[in-house]
C-alpha positions as CSV (number, residue, x, y, z in Angstrom):
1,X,46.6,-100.8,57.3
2,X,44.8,-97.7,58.5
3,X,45.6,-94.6,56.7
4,X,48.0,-91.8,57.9
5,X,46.9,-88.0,58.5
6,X,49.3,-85.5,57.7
7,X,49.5,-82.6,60.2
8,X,51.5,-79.4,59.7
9,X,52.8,-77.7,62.4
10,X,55.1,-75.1,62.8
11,X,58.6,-75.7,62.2
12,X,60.4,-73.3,65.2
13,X,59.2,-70.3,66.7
14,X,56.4,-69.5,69.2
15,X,53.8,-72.5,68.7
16,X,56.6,-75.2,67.6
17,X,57.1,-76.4,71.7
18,X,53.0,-76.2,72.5
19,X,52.4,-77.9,69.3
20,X,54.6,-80.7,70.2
21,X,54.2,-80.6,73.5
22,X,50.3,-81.4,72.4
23,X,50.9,-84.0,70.4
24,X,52.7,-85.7,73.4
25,X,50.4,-84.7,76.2
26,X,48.1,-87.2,73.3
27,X,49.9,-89.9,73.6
28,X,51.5,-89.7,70.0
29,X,55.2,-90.3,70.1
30,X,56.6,-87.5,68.3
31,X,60.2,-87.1,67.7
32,X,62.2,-84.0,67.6
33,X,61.8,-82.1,64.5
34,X,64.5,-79.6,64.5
35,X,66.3,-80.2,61.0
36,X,64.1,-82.4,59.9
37,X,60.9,-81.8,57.4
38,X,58.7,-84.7,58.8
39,X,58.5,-87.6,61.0
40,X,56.1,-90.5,61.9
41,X,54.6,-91.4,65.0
42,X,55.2,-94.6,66.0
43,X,51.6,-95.3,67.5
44,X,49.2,-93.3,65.8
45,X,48.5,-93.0,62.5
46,X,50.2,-89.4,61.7
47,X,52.7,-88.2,60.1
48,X,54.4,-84.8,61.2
49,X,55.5,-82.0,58.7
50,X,57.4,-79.2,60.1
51,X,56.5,-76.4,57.8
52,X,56.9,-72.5,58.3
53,X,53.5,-70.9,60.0
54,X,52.6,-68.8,56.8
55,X,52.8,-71.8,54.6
56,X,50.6,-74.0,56.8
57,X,47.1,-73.0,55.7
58,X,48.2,-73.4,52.0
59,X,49.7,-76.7,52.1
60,X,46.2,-77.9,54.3
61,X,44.4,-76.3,51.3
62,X,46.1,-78.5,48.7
63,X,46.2,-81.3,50.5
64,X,50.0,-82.0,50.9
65,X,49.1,-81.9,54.7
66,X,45.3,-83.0,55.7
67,X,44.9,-80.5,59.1
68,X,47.6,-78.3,60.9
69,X,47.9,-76.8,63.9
70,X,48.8,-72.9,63.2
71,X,47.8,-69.3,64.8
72,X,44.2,-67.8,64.1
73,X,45.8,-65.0,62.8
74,X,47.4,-66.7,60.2
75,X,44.4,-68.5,58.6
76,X,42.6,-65.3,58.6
77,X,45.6,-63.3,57.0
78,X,46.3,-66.3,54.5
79,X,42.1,-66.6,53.5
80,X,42.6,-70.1,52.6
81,X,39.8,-73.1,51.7
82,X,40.3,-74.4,55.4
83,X,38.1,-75.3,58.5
84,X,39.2,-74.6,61.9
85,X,37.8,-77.4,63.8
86,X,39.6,-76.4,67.0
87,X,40.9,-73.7,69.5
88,X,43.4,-75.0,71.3
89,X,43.9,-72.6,74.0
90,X,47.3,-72.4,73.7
91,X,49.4,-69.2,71.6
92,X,47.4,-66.7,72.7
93,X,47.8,-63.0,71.3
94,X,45.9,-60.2,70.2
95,X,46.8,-57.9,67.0
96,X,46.6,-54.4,67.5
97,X,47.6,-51.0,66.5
98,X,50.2,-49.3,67.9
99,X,51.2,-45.8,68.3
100,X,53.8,-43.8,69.3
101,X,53.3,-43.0,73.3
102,X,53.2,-39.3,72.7
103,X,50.8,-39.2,70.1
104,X,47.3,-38.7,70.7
105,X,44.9,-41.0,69.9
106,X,41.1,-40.5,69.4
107,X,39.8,-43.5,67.9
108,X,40.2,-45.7,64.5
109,X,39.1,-42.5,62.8
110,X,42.6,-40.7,63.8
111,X,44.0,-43.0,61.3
112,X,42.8,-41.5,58.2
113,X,45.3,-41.1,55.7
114,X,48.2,-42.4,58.0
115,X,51.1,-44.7,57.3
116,X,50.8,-48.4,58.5
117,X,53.2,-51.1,58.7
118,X,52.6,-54.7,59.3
119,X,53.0,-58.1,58.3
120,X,49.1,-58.4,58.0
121,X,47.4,-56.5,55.3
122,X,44.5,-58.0,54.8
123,X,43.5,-58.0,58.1
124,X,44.4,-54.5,58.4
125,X,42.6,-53.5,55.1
126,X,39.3,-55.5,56.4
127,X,39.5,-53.7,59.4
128,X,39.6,-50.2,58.5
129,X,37.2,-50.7,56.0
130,X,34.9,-52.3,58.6
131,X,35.2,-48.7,59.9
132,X,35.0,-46.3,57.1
133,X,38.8,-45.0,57.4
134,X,41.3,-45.3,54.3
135,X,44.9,-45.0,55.4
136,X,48.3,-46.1,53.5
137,X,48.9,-50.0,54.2
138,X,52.8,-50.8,54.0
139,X,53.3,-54.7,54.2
140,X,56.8,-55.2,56.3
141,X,58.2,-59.0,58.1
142,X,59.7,-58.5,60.7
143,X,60.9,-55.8,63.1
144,X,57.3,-54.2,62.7
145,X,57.6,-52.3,65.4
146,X,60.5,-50.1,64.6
147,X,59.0,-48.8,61.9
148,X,57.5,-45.4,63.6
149,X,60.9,-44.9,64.7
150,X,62.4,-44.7,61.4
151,X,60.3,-42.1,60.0
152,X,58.5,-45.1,57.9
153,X,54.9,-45.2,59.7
154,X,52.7,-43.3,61.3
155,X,51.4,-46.4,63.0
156,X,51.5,-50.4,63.5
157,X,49.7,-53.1,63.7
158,X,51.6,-56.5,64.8
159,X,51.0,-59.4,67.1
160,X,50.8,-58.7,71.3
161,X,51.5,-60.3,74.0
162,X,53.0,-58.5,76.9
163,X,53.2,-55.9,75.2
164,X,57.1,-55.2,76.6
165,X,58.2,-54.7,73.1
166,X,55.8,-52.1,72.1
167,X,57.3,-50.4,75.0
168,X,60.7,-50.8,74.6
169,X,60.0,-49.3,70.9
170,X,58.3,-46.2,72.7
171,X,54.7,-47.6,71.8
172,X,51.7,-47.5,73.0
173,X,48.9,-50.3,72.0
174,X,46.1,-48.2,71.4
175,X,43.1,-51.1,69.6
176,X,42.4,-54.6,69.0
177,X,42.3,-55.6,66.1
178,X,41.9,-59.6,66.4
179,X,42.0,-61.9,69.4
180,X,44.1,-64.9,68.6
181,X,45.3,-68.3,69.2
182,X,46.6,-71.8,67.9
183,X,44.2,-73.4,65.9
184,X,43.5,-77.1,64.4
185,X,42.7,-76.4,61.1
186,X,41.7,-79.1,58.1
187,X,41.4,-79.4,54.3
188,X,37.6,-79.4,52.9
189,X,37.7,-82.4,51.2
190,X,39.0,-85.4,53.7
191,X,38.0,-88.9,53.0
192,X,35.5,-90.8,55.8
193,X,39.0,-92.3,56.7
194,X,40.5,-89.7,57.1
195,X,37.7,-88.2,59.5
196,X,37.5,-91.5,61.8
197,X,41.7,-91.0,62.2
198,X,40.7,-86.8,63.0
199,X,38.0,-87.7,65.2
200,X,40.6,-90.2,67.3
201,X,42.9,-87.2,67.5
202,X,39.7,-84.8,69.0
203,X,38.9,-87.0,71.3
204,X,42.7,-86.8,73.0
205,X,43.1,-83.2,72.1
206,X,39.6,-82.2,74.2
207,X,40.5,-84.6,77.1
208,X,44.0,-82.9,77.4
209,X,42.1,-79.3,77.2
210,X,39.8,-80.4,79.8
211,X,42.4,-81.7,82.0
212,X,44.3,-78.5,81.7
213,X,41.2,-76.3,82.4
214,X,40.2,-78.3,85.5
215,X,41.6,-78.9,89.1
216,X,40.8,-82.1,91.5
217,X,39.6,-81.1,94.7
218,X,39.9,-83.3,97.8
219,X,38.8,-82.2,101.0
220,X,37.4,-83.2,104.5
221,X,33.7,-82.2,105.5
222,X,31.8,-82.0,108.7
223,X,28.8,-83.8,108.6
224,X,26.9,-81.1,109.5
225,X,28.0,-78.4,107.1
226,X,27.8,-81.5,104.3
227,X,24.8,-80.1,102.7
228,X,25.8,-76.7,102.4
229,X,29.5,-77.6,100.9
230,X,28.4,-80.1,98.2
231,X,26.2,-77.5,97.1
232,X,29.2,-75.6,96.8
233,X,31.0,-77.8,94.2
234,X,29.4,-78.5,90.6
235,X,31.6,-81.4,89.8
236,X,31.2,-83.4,86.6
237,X,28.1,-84.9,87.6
238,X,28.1,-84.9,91.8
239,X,30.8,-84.6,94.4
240,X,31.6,-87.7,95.7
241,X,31.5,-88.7,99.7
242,X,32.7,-91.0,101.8
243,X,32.8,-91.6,105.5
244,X,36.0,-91.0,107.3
245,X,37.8,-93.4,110.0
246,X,36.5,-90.1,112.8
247,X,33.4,-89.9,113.9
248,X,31.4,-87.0,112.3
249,X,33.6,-86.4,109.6
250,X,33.6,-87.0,105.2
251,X,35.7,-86.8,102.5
252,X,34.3,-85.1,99.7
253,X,36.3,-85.2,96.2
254,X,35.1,-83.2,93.3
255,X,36.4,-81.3,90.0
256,X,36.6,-78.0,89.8
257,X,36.6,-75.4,86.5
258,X,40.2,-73.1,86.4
259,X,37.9,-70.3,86.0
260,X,36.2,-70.9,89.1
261,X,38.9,-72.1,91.7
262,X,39.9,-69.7,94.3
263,X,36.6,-68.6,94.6
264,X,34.9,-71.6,95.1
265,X,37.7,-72.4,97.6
266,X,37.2,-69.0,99.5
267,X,33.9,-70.4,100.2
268,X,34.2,-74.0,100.9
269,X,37.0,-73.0,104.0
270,X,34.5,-70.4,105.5
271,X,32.0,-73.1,105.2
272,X,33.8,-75.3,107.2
273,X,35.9,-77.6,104.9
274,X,39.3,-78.6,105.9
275,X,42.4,-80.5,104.6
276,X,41.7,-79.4,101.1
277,X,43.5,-80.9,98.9
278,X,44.0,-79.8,95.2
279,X,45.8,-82.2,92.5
280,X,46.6,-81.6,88.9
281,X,44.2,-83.6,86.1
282,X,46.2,-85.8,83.4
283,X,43.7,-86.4,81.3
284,X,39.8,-85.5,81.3
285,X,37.4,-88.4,79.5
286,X,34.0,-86.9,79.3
């Protein structure tokens, strides 16, 4: 019998649904795992603990759980004996300070000797030390961002997304301190075994990525402008074409990059391509 892997992922909270949702978009049959502290998959070899997000990169470290799928921000804040061996493109954040929206702010140097609360003092200590300024670190959970409000802070440093909160709190985000997002992260010391069983689980993670990060593109070409279109579209390899019932006419069907998309689009109608045609990718095998 082939040996399970032991993934941690994050119990509730903002990566629990991507995480599973993951995991799924795989293949793996995952049950629910509200209430429950783990569950197998039925078709994989894995096993699922649901852990809290700040306990993730120390259970991976001793080995209770063999990888885990938890925020950038937290392996860096936790500085455990783990490898990231994946961005997964989902969860993404940015921590940064945060001042009040009336006070001015010149640079890092402005917060010399200030008050700062956050759940991540490490990375905060790093940081300012990475730029010469000492100020007074005070390590809150939760509610970070009421802090200036009470009288407790001069300034925070917490996760961002929208940034509505900061708002709400009469905030102003003001520096970044780290970009972020979900991670697949893994314990130094995995057996050969236990590699083959990780190396499975790439392979479906990096089609699924690729899939989501990619559009298929179907669209009708006259002959004559042909040429110029397919050089218009860089595909995996090369746009493929075939002849249409009408006279004159081909069907060209390629891949296109997220990134790329409407602008490649702009310029394949105004080179003469009609019908286009644009359909969501499943799965992406390189």
């Amino acid at each position: 019998m082939q040996q399970k892997l032991k993934i941690a992922i994050q119990k509730s909270g903002r990566l629990y649904e991507d995480s599973v949702k993951l995991l799924k978009d795989c293949g793996i049959d995952v049950k629910n795992g509200i209430n429950k502290l783990k569950t197998e998959a039925e078709n994989f070899p894995l096993e699922i603990y649901f852990l809290r997000d700040d306990d993730i990169p120390q259970y991976v470290e001793d080995a209770v759980a063999d990888i885990g799928i938890v925020g950038e921000n937290v392996v860096f804040e936790k500085n455990k004996k783990v490898q990231i061996v994946e961005g997964l493109g989902f969860g993404k954040c940015r921590l940064s300070i945060a001042v009040a929206r009336k006070d001015e702010y010149t640079g890092v140097a402005s917060l010399q000797g200030k008050r700062i609360a956050t759940s991540y003092p490490v990375l905060v200590e790093n940081f300012l030390q990475s730029k010469g300024v000492k100020a007074e670190i005070h390590e809150i959970s939760g509610s970070v961002e009421i802090a200036p409000g009470i009288g407790l802070a001069d300034a925070i440093v917490d996760l961002v997304s929208s940034g509505s909160t900061l708002f709400m709190n009469g905030l102003k985000e003001v520096e970044v301190v780290l970009k972020s997002q979900a991670a697949l992260i893994r314990n130094e010391n995995l057996s050969a075994e236990q590699m083959q069983v990780l190396e499975r689980l790439l392979f479906r993670i990096r089609a699924v990525k690729k899939a989501k990060n990619n559009k298929y593109v179907l669209l009708n070409a006259p002959n004559e402008k042909l040429e110029e279109i397919i050089s218009l579209l860089p595909g995996m390899k090369s746009p493929t074409v075939l002849p249409l019932a009408e006279p004159g006419w081909s069907s060209v069907h390629s891949v296109l990059s997220e990134n790329q998309f409407w602008d490649i689009i702009e310029q394949l109608k105004a080179a003469g391509a009609q019908g286009i045609l644009v359909v969501p990718i499943e799965k992406m095998i390189i």
